[in-house]
C-alpha positions as a Markdown table, in Angstrom:
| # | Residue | x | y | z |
|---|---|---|---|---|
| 1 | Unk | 2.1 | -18.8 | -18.2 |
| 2 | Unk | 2.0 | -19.7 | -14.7 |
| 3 | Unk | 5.7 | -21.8 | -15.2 |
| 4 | Unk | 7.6 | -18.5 | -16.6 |
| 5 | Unk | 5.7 | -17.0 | -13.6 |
| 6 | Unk | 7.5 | -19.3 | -11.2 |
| 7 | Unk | 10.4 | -19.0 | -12.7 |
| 8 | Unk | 10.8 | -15.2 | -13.1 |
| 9 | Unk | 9.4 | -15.1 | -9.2 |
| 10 | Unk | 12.3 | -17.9 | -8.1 |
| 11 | Unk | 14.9 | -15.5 | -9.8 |
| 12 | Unk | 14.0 | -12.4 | -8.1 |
| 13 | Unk | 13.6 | -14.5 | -4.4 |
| 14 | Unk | 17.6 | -16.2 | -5.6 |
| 15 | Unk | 18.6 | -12.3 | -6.1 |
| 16 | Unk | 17.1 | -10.5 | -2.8 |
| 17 | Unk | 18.4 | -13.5 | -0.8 |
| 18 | Unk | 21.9 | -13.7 | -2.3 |
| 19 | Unk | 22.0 | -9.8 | -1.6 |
| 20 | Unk | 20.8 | -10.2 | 1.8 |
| 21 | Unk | 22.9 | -13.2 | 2.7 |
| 22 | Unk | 25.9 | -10.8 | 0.9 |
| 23 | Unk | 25.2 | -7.4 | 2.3 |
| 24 | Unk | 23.4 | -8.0 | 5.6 |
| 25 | Unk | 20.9 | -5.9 | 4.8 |
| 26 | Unk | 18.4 | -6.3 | 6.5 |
| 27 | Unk | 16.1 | -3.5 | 5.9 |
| 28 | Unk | 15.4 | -5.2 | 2.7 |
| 29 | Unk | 13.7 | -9.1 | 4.2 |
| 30 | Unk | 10.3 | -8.6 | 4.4 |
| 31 | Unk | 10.7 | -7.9 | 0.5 |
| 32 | Unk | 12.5 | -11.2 | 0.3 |
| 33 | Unk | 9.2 | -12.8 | 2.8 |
| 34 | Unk | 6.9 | -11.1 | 0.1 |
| 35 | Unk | 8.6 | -12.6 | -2.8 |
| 36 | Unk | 8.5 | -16.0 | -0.9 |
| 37 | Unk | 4.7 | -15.7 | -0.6 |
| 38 | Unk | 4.3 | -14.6 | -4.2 |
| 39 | Unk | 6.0 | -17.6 | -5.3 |
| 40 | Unk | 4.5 | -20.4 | -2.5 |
| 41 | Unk | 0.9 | -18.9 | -3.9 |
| 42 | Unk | 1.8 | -19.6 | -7.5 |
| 43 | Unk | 3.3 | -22.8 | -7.1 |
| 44 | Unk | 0.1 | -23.8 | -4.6 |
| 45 | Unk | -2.1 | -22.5 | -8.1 |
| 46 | Unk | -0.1 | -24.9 | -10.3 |
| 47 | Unk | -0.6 | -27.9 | -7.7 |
| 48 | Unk | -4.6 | -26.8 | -8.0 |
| 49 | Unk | -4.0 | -27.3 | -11.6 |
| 50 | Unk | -2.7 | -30.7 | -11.2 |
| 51 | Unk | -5.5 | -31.9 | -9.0 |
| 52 | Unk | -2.9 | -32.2 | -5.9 |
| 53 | Unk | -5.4 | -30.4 | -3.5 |
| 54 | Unk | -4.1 | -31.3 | -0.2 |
| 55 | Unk | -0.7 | -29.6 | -1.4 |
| 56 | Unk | -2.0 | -26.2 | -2.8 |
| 57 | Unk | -4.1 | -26.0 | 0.1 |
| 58 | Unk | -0.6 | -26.4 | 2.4 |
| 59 | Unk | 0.5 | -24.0 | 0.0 |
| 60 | Unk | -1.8 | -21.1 | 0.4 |
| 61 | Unk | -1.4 | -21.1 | 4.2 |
| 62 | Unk | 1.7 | -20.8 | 3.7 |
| 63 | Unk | 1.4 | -18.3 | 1.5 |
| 64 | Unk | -0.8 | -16.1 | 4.3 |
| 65 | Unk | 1.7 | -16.8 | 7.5 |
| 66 | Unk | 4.4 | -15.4 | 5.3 |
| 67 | Unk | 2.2 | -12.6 | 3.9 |
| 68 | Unk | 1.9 | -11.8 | 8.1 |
| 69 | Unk | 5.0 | -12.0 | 9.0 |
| 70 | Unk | 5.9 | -9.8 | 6.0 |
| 71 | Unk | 3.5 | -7.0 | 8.2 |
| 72 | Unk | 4.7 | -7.5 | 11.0 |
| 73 | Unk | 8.1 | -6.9 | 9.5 |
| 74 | Unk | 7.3 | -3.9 | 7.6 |
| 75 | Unk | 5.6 | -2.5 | 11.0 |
| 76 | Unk | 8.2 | -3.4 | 13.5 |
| 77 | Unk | 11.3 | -2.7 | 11.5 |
């Protein structure tokens, strides 16, 4: 379950990139950071799973800096 999570989360962060990256829009990245956060917290789950605890624990505070900088996007822009 967790594996078609990735997946379908690494899909959507390939999309909003490539239409960033495409577009230059902007208005749109701290969707992309969200997605990004989404997917570091799923993957740092799986590593949980696989008794790598020193990874899913780099994992999850990854997960919350990009969950702030997400806010502070969202608020300043």
């Amino acid at each position: 379950m967790l594996q078609q999570t990735r997946t379908l989360l690494a899909m959507i962060v390939i999309g909003l990139a490539l239409f960033n990256l495409l577009f230059s829009n902007l208005n749109l990245f701290p969707f992309l950071l969200i997605a990004v956060a989404a997917l570091m917290l799923v993957v740092g789950i799986i590593e949980f799973q696989k008794k790598k605890i020193a990874f899913g624990i780099v994992l999850i505070i990854i997960t919350a800096f990009l969950i702030f900088v997400a806010i502070q996007g969202f608020l300043i822009g």
